[in-house]
N, C-alpha and C positions, 0 to 999 in steps of 0.2 A: 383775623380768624373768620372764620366760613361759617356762618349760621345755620344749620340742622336739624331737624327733629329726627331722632333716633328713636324708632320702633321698638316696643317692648320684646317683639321678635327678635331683634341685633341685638338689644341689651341679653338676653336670656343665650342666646345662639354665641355672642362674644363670651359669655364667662362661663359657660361650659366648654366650651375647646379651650387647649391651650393654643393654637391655629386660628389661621382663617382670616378672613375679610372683615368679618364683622369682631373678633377682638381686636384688630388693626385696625378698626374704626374708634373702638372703645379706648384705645391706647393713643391715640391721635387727640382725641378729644381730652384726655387727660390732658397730655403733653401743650395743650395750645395751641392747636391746629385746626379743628372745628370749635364750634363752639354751639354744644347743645341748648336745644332750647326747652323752655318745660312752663307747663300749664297747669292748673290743676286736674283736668281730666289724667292726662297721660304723668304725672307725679302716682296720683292713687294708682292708675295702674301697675306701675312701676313699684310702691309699694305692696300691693297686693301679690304681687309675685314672689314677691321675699316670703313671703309664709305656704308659700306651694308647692306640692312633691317633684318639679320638673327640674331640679340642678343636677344630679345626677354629682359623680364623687371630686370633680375637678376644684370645685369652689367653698368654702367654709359659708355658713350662713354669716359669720363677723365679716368675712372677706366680702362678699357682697352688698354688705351695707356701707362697707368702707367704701368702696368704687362707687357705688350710689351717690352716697355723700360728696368724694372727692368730684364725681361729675356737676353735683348740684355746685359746687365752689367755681369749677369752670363754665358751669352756664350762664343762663339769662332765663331769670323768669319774666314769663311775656302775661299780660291779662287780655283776657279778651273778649271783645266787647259784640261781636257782629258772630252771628249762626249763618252758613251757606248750606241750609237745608232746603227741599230734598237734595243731596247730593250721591253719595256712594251707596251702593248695594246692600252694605252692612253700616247700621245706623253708627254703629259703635266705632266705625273709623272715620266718620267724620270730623271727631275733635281733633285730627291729626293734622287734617287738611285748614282747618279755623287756626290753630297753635301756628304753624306752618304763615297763613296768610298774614296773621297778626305781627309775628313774631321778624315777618320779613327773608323767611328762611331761603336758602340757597336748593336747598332738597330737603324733604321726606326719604330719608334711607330706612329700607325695610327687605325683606322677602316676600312681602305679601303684594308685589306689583299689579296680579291679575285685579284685585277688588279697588286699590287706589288708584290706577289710571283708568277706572271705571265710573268713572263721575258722569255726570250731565251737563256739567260745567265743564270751562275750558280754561285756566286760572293763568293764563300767560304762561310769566316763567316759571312759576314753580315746575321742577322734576320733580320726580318720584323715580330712585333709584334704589340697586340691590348694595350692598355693602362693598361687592367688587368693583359696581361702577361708579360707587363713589369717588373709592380711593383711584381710580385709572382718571376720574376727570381733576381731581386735586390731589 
């Protein structure tokens, strides 16, 4: 399995379409093929989403906790111990990149490219890819 951290953006973007790059991320990662990784920053978020007006009519609120759930069974929860601040432009995506470094991840897949390859730091291997270029490099 291919280690990941999946953006609440791919999470939210996979379960409203029934399409797309990023529910073929989200169905990859079920199936045991990535293997998400989760921290507690990006857990709350992930939680906090579930009670927000943006699902629009594709997904049941039960249906979304289910895949939640079922991804937390296929992940790895990672802790972590070490802050790489200042780093990104937007404070709040920092923890992406700290989950990501901890966690040993393969990529950071998201949509939000322009602000996490925006760091000050230069973090080796980690990518930071879109959902499609995920799936085209694995």
């Amino acid at each position: 399995m291919i280690p990941i951290v999946i953006d609440t953006n791919v999470f939210v973007a996979g379960l409203r379409s029934a399409g797309g790059a990023s529910r073929a991320v989200l169905r990859r990662s079920l199936l045991g093929g990535f293997q998400p990784l989760f921290g507690n920053a990006l857990w709350m978020e992930y939680r906090d989403l579930l009670g927000r007006p943006v699902w629009g009519e594709t997904t049941t609120a039960n249906e979304r906790e289910q895949v939640l759930a079922a991804l937390a069974r296929q992940g790895r929860w990672v802790t972590v111990y070490y802050g790489w601040r200042p780093n990104l432009p937007d404070e709040g995506d920092n923890h992406l990149i700290e989950l990501a470094l901890a966690g040993g991840a393969a990529a950071i897949v998201t949509h939000n490219l322009r602000d996490l390859r925006a760091g000050e730091l230069r973090l080796g291997h980690l990518r930071v890819l879109t959902p499609a270029q995920c799936l085209e490099e694995w």
